[in-house]
N, C-alpha and C positions, 0 to 999 in steps of 0.2 A: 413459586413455592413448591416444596417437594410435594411426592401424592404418593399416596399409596400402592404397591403393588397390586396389581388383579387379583382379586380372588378367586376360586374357580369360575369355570364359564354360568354364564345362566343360560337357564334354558329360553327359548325359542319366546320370543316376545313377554320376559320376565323386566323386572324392574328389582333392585336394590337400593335400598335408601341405607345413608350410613349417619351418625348421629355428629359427627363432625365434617367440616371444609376437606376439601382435596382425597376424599375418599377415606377418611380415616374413621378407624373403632371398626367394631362388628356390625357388617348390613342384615337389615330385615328384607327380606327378598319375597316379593308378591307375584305370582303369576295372572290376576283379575281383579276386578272392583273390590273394596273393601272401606266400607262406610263410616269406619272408626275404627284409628290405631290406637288407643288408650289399652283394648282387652290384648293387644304386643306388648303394651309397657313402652308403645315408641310416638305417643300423640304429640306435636310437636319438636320434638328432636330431631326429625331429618336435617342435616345441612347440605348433603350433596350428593348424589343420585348418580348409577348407572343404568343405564339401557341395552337391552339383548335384538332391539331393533320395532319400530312400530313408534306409530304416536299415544303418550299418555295424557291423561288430563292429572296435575298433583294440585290438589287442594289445601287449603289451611283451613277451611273447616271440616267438622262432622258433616255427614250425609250427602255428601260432595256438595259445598258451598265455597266462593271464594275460589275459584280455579282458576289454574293457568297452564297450557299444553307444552309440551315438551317434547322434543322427538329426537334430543340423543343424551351423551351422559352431562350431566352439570357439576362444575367438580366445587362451586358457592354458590346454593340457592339465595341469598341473598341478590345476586345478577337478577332472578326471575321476577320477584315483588314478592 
């Protein structure tokens, strides 16, 4: 399946989450913990993630519940659970 070109770089052990497969739409890009994406407008929408290097834990719940780690980009969270 096609993907999306790179956006700029992230910085240094940042994360981008995008709201569709294969990198597609606008990513919300986090540099640290962050307990609830609802006050982004992005609480469940991620479908497929980049990584600028490091391991993340990405949750489907609030207040990190329901986790699962990741330690490069996912281009369909679906693969993850």
């Amino acid at each position: 399946p096609p993907t999306q070109p790179p956006g700029p770089p992230l910085a240094p052990g940042a994360i981008a989450l995008y709201p569709s497969a294969n990198f597609f739409g606008t990513a919300q890009t986090f540099s640290g913990p962050e307990p609830d994406l609802r006050r982004f407008g992005f609480d469940n929408r991620a479908r497929s993630l980049r990584l600028s290097g490091g391991t993340w834990e990405l949750c489907e719940d609030r207040n990190f519940r329901d986790c699962r780690t990741v330690t490069g980009d996912v281009a369909n969270l679906s693969s993850v659970g």
